[in-house]
C-alpha positions in Angstrom: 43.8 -21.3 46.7 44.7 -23.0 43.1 40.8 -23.9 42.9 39.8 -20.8 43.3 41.8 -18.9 41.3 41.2 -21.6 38.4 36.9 -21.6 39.5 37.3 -17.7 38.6 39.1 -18.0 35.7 37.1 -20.6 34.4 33.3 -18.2 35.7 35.4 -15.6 34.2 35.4 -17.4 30.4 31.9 -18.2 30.9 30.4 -14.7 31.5 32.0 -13.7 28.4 30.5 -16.5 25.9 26.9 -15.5 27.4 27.8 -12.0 26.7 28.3 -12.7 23.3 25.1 -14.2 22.4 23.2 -11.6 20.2 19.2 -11.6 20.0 17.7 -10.1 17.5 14.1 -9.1 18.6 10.8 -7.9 16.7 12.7 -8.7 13.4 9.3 -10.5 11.4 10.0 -11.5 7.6 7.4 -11.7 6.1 6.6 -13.0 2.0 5.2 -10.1 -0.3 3.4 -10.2 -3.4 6.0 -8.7 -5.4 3.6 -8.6 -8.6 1.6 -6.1 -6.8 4.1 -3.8 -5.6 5.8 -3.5 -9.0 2.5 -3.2 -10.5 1.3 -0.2 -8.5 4.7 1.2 -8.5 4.9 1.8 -12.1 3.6 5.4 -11.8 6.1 8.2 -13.0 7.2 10.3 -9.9 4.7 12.9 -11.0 1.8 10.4 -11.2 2.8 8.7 -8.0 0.1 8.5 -5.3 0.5 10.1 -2.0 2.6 8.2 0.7 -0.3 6.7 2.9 -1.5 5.5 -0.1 2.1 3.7 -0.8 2.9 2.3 2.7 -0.9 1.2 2.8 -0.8 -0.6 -0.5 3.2 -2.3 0.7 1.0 -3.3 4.1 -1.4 -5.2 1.7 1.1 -6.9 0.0 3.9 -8.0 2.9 -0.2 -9.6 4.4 0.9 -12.7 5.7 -2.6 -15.0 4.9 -1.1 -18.1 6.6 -0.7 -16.9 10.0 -3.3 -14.6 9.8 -7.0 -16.3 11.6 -9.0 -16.0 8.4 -6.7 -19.2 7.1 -8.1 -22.3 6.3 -6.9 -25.0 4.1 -10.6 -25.6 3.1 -11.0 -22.0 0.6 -9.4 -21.9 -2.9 -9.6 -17.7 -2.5 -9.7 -15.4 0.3 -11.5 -11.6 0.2 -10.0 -9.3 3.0 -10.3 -5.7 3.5 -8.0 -3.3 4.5 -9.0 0.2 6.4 -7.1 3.3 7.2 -8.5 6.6 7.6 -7.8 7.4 3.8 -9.0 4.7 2.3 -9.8 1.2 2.2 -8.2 -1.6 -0.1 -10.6 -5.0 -1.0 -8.2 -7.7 -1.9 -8.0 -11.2 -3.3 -5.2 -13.6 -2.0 -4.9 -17.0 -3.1 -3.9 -20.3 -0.9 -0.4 -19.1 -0.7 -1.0 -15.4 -0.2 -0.8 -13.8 -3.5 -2.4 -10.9 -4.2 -4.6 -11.8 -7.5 -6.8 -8.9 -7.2 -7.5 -5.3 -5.4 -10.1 -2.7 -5.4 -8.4 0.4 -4.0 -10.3 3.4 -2.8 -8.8 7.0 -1.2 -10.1 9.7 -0.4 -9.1 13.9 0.5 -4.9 12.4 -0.3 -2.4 14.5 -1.5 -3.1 15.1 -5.5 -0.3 14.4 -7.7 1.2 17.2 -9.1 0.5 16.0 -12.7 -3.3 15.7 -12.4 -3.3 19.3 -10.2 -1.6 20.5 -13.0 -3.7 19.4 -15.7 -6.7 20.8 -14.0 -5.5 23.9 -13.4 -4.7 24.4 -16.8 -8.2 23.1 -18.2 -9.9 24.9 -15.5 -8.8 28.4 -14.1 -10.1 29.4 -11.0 -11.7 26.6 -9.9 -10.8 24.8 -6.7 -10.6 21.1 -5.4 -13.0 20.3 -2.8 -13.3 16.7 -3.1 -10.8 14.2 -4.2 -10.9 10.2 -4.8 -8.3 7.8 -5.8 -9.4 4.6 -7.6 -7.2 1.5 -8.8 -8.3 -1.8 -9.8 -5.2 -4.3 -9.6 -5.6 -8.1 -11.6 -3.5 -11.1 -11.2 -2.2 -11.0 -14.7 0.0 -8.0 -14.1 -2.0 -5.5 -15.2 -3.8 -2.2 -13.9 -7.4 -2.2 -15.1 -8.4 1.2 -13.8 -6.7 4.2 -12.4 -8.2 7.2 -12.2 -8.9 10.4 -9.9 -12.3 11.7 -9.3 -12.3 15.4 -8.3 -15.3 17.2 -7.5 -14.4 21.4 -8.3 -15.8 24.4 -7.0 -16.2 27.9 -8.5 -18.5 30.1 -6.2 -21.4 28.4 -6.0 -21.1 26.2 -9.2 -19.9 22.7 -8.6 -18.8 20.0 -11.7 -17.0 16.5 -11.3 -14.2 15.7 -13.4 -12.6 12.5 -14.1 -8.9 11.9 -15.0 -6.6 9.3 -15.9 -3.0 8.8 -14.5 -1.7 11.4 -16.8 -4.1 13.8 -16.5 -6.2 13.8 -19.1 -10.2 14.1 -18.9 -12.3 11.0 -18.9 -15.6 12.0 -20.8 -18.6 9.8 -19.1 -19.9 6.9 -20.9 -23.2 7.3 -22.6 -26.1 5.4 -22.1 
């Protein structure tokens, strides 16, 4: 009788240090190009782009190259793409997954209320029928190129326009 009650007392301690074991599952930490994000993040809130365009561009960074199949020891610089339905991102990546460079395109995203607003005012009555996002990241922490193409309507009359960040009109280089 004494070994049993001491063989349950002693299952019973057992069960309880198994219970105790926590597992943490789908937890994945990942490295991130922290250059990148801050870079693209520096827009005001009015100049912000829309949030596919955030989460897509956070996605690029947190890109783990090492694990990924494209990895090789051999290549100095790696050229991947990235693809949603808004937009695609071309980027750059180094040996130990930095993000030296991107080539960001979106289209038909939300328009920041800054730009919206500066085309309203410079051009009543017209309305947006087209609408592209384009950012050029570099490795040396700077943004070469951010602008938004619209393409606007007014009955049957269509114009592009071309703005920076802050709204203001890019005139088109002359040849």
């Amino acid at each position: 009788m004494k070994k049993i009650i001491i063989s349950l007392f002693l299952f019973g301690l057992t069960i309880q240090t198994f219970a105790q074991e926590i597992e943490i599952v789908g937890v994945e930490i990942q490295p991130a190009s922290y250059k990148y994000i801050d870079n693209v993040a520096k827009d005001s809130t009015e100049a912000s782009p829309a949030e596919p365009v955030k989460i897509f561009q956070q996605r690029t960074a947190i890109f783990n190259l090492e694990n990924s199949k494209y990895y090789e020891d051999d290549y100095e610089y790696y050229f991947l793409s990235f693809y949603i339905p808004e937009g695609k991102i071309l980027a750059s990546y180094d040996t130990e997954g930095d993000v030296l460079r991107t080539v960001e395109k979106f289209k038909n995203t939300e328009i920041p209320p800054i730009i919206a607003k500066a085309i309203v005012q410079k051009n009543p009555g017209w309305i947006v029928s087209d609408f592209v996002y384009l950012v050029n990241h570099h490795d040396n922490g700077e943004i070469k190129r951010k602008e938004y193409k619209l393409l606007l309507e007014k009955g049957s009359l269509r114009k592009r326009v071309r703005t920076d960040e802050n709204g203001n009109v890019i005139k088109p280089k002359a040849f």
